[in-house]
N, C-alpha and C positions, 0 to 999 in steps of 0.2 A: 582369604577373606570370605571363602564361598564353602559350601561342602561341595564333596566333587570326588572323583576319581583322579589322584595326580600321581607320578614317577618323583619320587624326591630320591636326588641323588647324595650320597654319603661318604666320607671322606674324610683318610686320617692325615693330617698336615706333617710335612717333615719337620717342621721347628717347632709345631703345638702353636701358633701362632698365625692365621691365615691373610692376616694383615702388614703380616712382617715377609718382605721380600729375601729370602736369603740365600747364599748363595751356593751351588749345586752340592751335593753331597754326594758320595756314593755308597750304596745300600748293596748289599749283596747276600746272599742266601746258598743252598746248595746247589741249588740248578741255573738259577741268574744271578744278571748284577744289573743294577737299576741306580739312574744318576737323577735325582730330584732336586725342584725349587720350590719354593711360595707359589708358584703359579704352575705349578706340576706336581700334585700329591701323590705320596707314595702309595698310597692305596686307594682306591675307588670301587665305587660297587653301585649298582642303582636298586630298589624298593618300590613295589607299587603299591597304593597305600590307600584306605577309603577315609575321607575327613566327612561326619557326621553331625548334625545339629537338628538341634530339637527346643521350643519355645514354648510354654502356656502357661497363658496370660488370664488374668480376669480385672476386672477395675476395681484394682484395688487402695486405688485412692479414693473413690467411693462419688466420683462425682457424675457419673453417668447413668445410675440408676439402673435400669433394667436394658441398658442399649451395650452395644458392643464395649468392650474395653481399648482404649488409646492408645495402648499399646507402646508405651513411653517412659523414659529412665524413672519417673516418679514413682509408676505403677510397679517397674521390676524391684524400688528398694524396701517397695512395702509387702510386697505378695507373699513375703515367707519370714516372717516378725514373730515371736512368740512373746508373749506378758508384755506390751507396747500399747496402755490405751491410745497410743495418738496413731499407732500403726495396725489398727487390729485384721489386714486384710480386708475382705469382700464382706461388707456387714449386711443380712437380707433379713427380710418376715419372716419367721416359722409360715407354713403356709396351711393355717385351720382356719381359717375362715371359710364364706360362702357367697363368694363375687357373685353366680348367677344364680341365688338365691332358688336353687333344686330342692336344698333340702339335706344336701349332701355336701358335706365338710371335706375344701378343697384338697386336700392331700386321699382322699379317697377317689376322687371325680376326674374323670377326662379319660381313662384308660380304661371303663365296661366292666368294675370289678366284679358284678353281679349282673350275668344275662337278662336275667329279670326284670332288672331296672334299667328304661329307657336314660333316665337322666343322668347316669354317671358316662355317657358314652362320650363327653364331650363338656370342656369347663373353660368357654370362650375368652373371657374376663382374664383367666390365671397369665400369668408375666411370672418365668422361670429368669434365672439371673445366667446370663449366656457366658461361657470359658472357649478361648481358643487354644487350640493343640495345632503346632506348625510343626513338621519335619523335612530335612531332607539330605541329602548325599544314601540313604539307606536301600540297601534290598528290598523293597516291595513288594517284592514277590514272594520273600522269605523271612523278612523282620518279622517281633516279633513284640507286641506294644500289651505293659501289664497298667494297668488301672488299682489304685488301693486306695481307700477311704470308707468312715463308718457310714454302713448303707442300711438302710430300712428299707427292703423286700418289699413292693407295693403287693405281689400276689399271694403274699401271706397275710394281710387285712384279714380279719374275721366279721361280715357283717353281721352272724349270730352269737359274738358273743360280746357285750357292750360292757365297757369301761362304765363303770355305775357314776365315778366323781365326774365324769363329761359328759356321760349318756352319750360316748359315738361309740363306731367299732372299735375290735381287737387294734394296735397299730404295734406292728413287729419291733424290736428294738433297734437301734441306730439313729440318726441322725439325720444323713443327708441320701440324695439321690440322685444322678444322674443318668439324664437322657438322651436320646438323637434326637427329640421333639420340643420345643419351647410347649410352655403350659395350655396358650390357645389353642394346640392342635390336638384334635385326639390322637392317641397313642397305646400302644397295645404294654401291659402287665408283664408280658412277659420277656426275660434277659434276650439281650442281644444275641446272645450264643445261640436263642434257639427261636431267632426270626420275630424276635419284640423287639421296643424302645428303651429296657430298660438299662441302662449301662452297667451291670454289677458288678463288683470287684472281682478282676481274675484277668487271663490274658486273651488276647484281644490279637487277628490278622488287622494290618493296615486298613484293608479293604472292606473288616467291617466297622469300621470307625470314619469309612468313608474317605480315607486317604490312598491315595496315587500317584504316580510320577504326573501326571497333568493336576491333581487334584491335591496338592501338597499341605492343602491347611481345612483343619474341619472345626464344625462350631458345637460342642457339645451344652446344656443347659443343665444347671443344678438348682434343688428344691431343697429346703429345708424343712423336715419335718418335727424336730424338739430346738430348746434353745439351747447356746453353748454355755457349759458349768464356767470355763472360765475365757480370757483374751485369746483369739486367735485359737480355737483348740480342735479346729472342724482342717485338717489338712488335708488336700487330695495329691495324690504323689503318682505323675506317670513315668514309669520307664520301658526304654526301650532296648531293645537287643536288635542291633542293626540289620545283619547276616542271620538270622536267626541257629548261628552254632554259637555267639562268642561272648553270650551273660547281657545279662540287661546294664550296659555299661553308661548310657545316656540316662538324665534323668531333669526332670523339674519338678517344683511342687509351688502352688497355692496353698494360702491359708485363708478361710472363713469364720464371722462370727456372726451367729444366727439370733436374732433378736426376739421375744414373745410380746405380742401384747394384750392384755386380756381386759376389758369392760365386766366390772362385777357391781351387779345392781341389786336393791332392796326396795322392798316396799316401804315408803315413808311410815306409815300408819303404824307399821310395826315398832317403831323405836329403835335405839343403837344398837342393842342386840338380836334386832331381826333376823329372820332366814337371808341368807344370802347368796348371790347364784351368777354362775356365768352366763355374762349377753351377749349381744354380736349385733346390736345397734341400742337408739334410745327412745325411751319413750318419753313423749313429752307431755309436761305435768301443765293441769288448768288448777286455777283457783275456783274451790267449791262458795258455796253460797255463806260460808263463814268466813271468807278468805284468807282460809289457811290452806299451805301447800300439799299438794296430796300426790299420788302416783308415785313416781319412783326416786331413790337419791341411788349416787351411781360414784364411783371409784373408777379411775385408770390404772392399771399395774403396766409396770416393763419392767420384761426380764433383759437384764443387760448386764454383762459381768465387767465392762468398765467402770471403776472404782470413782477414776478422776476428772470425769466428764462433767460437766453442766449440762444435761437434757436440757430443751422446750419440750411441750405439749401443745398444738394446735389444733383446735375441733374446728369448723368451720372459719376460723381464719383467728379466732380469740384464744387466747393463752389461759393454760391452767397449768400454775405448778408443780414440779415434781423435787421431791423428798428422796432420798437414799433413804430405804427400811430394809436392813437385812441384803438379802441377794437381788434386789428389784427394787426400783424406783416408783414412786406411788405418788398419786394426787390427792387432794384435800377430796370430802365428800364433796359432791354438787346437785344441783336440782337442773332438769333441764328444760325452760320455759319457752312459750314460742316468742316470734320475732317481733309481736303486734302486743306482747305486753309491755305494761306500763311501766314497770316493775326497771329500776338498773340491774344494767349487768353486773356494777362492779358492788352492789348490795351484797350483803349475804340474808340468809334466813336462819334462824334457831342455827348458827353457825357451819352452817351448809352456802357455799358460793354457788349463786345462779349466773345462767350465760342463756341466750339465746339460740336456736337452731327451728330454723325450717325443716320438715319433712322430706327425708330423701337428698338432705346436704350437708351430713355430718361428716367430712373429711376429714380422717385426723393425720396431721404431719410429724411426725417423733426428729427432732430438730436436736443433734448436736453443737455444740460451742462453736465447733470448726464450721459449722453450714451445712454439715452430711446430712440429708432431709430423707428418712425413709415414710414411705404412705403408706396409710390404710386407708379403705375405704369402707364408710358404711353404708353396708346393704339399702338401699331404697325401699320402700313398703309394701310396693306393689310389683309382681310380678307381670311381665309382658306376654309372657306363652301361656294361653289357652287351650289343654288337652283332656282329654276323656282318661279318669284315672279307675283302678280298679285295686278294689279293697286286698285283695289277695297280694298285690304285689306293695301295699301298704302297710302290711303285715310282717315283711321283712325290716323294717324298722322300728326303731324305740318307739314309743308309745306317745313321748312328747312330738317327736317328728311326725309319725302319723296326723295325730292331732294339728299341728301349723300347716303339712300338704292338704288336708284337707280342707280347713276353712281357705286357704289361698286358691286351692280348686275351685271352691265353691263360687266362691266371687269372682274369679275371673269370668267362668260359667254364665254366671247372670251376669255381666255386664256385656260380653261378648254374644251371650244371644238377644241381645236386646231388653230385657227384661225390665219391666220400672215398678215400682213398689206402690204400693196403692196411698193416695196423697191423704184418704180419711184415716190410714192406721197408722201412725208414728211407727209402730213395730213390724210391721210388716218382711222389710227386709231382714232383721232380726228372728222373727219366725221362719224367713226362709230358707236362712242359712242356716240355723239351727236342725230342719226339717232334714237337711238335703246331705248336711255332716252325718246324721242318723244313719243316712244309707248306704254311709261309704265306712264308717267305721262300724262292722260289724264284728261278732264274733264273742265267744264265751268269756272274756273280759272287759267288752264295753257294754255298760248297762245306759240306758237313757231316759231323761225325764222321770227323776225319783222324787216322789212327792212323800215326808215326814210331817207325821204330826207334832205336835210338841212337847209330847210326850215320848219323842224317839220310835213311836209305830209307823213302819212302813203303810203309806194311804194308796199309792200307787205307782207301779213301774212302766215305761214306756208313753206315757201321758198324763195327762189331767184324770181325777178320778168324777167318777157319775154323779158324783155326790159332794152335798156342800161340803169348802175347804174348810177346818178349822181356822180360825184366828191368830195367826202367828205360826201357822206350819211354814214349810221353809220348802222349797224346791229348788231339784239339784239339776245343773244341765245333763251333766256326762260326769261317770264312773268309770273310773278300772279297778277292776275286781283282782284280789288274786289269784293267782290259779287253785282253782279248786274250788273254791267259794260261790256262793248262790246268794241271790238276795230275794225274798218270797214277803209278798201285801201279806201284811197282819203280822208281822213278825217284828223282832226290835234291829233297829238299823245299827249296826256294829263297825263302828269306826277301824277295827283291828281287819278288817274282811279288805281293807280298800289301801289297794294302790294310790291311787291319785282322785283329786276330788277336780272336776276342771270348771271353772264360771264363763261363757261365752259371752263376751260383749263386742257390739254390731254399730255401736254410732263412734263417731269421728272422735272422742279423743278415751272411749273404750274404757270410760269409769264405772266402780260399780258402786253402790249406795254401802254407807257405813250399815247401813241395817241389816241389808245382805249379807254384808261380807260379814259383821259378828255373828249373823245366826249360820252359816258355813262354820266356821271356826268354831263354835258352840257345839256344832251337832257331830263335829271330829274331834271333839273333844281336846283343841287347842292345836292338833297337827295341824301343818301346811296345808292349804290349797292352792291352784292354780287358775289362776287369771286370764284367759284366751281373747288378745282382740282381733279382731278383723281388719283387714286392710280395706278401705270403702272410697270409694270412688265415684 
């Protein structure tokens, strides 16, 4: 019943029969004679024998979310199911999001993948999905424990070379990852073998997996980083070699299914076939002075390779539908309005469903039929940490990223040193932040304050020009140029020269006038521009 070191003793029955009493026989050979019964076997011998076991578990009945697993016959008949939508193992988030809103995309964060960067050293927020590994009767001293599952290398991230469809870093291929550290802790990049957190596939002493004869069960934690092609396809398989001479003869496995979910929004104004782009929270839309809807419509995708499920979708506590489309389940377009309009929720607009949401309480719940409820959280608006940033180490990021640490710098800045806006200039804090981004995005690709005339002649870069504006010139906040490219007063402003066009807006629900925005879009000659609001406070 136990593992253990036992003596089992062995024994061949005179009649083949060890329940049947019969009566003496006599046995004889060259050198003896021997007289045997049912209760005196002719032969005996004794064996010492090591009895060995080995258990790991996760919850994979799915009702414990990110806490320990139960560790109970329901969770043992699920945990290694293959193509079973009602059994698909340990179902979790891919983990791209941005719990403490640094900037930095949670599967990068918490392990310092860049010295540079103060904020990857630590990603409080993050909740890893925790697997227990029990063993014992084994050598400890000499076992020998191998780990195998698709793993994504955190230390091979590339934060110089950025995936252009997501704008993050390089991210290695694999899947899943396992660590000695749950998500909130910070935790070092590199494999366990060489004094990091990170558990890589290969073989593994007891002792660094933090198992012992007094220490017999350890808690390891797995991330996912992509989502699973199909049911159950994410396996982690440990075995063990007891003795460490006699093959990895013990074994268990888990199976996982990694779920995605992605927020992709459009600008209303654009129409059905707008640019369209990945979010990671929502902005919420005011009625303009014609009271037609404006600012953004927005789609939920989930990647989920179960066929046979019925999803919810819950934002805030209200339900939006989802559709099977292809490999991911999808929602109706929707607008998202605040809580103080007038407006029903169960209305639609130009066939876009409206719902309500406050600021910084967009919870969304991904609800199976069975009740399996996995979370997301969206980001909140405004950051808490107030610190002194420098353009140099802003530079090691995308250029959209740059641009959002910065305006979230800047305001944090002035609200934390007290700072108040002067009550005669409505624009005020708008000029300040503006002012103050200037100084933090510097360098041969950000250009700022580009004033066109309307005839497409450059009137002035860096500010306001000396001289009266024309009538219908257009000014631009912020440019990224591409590399190599100059932009010089008096010359024609070249749509082809520009990365990114960016519009800063500074009051509370961050709209920009139809007039602006067509003469933007006019002067790039119909490419995209980007919209930047501020968090305000």
């Amino acid at each position: 019943m136990e593992a253990g070191v036992y003596w089992i003793e062995l024994v061949i029955d005179d009649d083949v029969n060890p329940d049947f009493d019969a009566s003496p026989q006599k046995l004889e050979c060259e050198k003896c004679t021997v007289y045997s019964n049912g209760d005196d076997p002719a032969v005996r011998d004794w064996v010492k024998v090591r009895v060995c076991a080995m258990d790991l578990d996760v919850d994979s009945d799915n009702n414990n979310d990110s806490a320990l697993p139960d560790r109970n016959e329901r969770e043992e008949e699920a945990e290694d199911v293959v193509g079973d939508d009602r059994r698909p193992g340990k179902v979790l988030l891919v983990n791209d999001v941005d719990y403490d809103e640094d900037g930095i995309v949670d599967w990068a964060d918490g392990f310092d993948l860049d010295p540079l960067i103060p904020d990857d050293d630590a990603s409080p927020n993050s909740q890893f999905v925790p697997i227990i590994l029990e063993v014992s009767g084994i050598d400890f001293a000499n076992a020998k424990v191998r780990v195998q599952y698709n793993a994504s290398d955190p230390s091979l991230i590339d934060v110089n070379t950025i995936d252009n469809s997501t704008m993050l870093p390089y991210l290695p291929p694999g899947k899943l990852r396992l660590w000695c550290k749950n998500g909130n802790e910070p935790r070092s990049k590199l494999p366990l073998s060489h004094g990091g957190d990170f558990v890589a596939p290969g073989v593994y002493s007891p002792a660094q997996l933090g198992l012992s004869p007094t220490q017999p069960v350890t808690v390891l934690f797995v991330e996912a980083v992509r989502e699973s092609n199909q049911v159950a396809d994410l396996p982690i398989l440990v075995e063990i070699d007891p003795t460490g001479t006699k093959g990895f003869v013990l074994w268990d496995q888990v199976r996982l299914t990694a779920v995605r979910i992605e927020i992709i929004g459009r600008d209303f104004a654009s129409g059905a076939d707008g640019y369209e782009r990945l979010d990671y929270g929502f902005v919420i839309s005011q009625p303009d002075v014609s009271d037609e809807w404006q600012e953004e419509v927005y789609r939920v995708r989930v990647y989920d390779p179960r066929n046979s499920i019925q999803p919810r979708l819950l934002i805030a506590g209200q339900t939006l539908p989802l559709n099977r489309l292809g490999n991911y389940f999808e929602t109706p377009p929707f607008v998202v309005i605040p809580t103080s309009a007038s407006t029903p929720v169960s209305q639609s607009f130009d066939d876009k469903l409206l719902f309500t949401l406050d600021e910084g309480m967009g919870i969304m719940e991904y609800i199976v039929d069975e009740g399996i409820a996995i979370l997301g959280q969206q980001p909140s608006w405004s950051q808490s940490l107030t610190r002194k940033i420098f353009g140099a180490i802003y530079s090691l990021y995308p250029r959209d990223i740059q641009m959002r640490k910065a305006i979230e710098t800047v305001v944090k800045d002035l609200m934390s040193s007290g700072w108040r806006p002067n009550d005669n200039d409505p624009g005020h804090f708008g000029k300040e932040v503006h002012n103050r981004v200037k100084q933090i995005l510097q360098g041969p690709n950000w250009v700022h304050d580009v004033y066109v005339k309307p005839d497409g002649t450059i009137l002035s870069i860096g500010g306001p020009p000396n001289t009266v504006i024309p009538e219908d010139s257009v000014q631009i906040d912020t440019l990224y140029l591409k590399d190599g490219y100059q932009l010089q007063v008096g010359k024609r402003f070249e749509p082809s020269m520009i990365e990114d066009l960016y519009e800063i807006k500074t009051s509370v629900q961050g709209n920009i006038s139809r007039n602006q925005r067509d003469k933007l879009v006019a002067i790039m000659n119909g490419q995209d521009i980007k919209i930047v609001r501020s968090p305000f406070l």
